[in-house]
N, C-alpha and C positions, 0 to 999 in steps of 0.2 A: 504494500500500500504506500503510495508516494503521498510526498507532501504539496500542496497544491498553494503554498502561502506564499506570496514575496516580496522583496523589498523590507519595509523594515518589519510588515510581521515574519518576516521568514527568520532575520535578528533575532526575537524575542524568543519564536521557537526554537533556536539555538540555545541561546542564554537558560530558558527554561529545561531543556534537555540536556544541559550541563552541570545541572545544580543537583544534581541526585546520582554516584556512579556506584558503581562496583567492582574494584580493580582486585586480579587477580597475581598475589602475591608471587606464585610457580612462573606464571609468565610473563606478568609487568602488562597482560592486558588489559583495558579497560572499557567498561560498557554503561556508557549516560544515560537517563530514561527522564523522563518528564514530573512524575512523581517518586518521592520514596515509597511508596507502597510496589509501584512497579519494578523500582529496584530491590525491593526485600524478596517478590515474586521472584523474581530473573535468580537472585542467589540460594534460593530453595529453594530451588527448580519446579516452584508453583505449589510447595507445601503449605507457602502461609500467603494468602490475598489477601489478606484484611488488615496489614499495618496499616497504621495513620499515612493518611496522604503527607502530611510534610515529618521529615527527621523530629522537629520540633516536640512531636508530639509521643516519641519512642521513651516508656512505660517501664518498670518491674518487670511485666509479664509480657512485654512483648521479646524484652532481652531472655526469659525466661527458655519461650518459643525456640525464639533462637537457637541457644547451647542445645535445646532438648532436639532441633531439627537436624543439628549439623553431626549430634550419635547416631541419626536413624538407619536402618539399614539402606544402602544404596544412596546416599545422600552422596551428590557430587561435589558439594564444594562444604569445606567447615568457614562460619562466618568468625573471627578475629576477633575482631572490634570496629568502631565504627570514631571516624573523626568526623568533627561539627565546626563550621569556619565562625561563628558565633559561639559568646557564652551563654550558657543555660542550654544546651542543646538546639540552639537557632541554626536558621540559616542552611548554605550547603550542607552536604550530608557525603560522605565517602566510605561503603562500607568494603574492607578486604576480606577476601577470602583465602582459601589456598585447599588442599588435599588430603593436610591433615590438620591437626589442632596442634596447642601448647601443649608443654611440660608444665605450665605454671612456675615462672621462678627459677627453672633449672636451666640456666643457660639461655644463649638466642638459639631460636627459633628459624625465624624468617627475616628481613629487612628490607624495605623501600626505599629508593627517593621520594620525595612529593615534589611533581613534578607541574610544569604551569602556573596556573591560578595558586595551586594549593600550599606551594613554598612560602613559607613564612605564613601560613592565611588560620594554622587550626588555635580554635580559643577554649573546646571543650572535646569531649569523647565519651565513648563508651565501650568498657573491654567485656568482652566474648566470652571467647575460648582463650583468650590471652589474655596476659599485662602487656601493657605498650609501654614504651621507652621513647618520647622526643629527643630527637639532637637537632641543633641549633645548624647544625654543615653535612653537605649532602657524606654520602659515605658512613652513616653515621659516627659521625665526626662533631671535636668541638663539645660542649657543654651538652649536658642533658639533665632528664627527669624521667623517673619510673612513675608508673600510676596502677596500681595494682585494683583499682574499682573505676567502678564510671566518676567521671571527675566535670560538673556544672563550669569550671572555670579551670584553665591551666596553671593559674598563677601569671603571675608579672613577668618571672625568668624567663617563662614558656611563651606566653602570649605573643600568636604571629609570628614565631623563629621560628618554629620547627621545619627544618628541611628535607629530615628522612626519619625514619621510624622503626623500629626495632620489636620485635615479636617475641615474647619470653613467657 
């Protein structure tokens, strides 16, 4: 199904289809969708439709969902954590996934860059299957911060630096 908008709504539908992804940690690829709901869809491979339309609105029990979707049997992708370019959980939404889960704490995991928009852009999160680790320089590299729960706000140190991410 093509898009049939253009000029500057075709802009917005961009902008809009940007602001919700799903990058996948194994291969660095990534997949934008217009709401988070369609992106929680897309990462559990249609196990849960009925997140909230925007990040904003991501719950106890939706994170709950989650971990319990990413054990099930035949689950293609385990969901991470989720990073929020706003605090209180506002704003864009990036959730990673990968193949497997964390250790919890024992070691890395997995690692990113945030790459684009999203370098220097996260102000809160939410961890998964994992603890997330900010660094301030791609590689993770440079200053950092562990957050072993969902965190409403990164702190001042964190705020807007993070340029790669760490999976633990």
């Amino acid at each position: 199904m093509g898009l049939s908008t253009t000029g500057a709504n075709a802009a917005t539908d961009q902008t809009q289809r940007a602001d919700n992804c799903v990058v996948n940690v194994d291969s660095g690829s990534k997949q934008c969708f217009g709401t988070f709901r369609e992106a929680i869809a897309a990462t559990t491979d249609g196990k849960i439709t009925n997140a909230p339309l925007s990040a904003k609105h991501i719950d106890q029990k939706l994170t709950d969902r989650l971990s319990a979707a990413s054990h099930t049997t035949g689950a293609q992708a385990v969901q991470l954590g989720v990073v929020f370019r706003d605090s209180n959980y506002g704003g864009s939404a990036q959730v990673f996934e990968a193949s497997s889960g964390c250790q919890s704490g024992n070691g890395r995991d997995f690692q990113i860059d945030l790459s684009g928009s999203w370098n220097n852009a996260v102000s809160s999160l939410t961890t998964l299957s994992c603890w997330l680790e900010l660094w301030d320089a791609p590689g993770t590299a440079g200053f950092h911060q562990e957050y072993q729960q969902s965190t409403s706000y990164v702190g001042d140190a964190m705020n807007d630096r993070a340029s790669s991410i760490a999976f633990l």
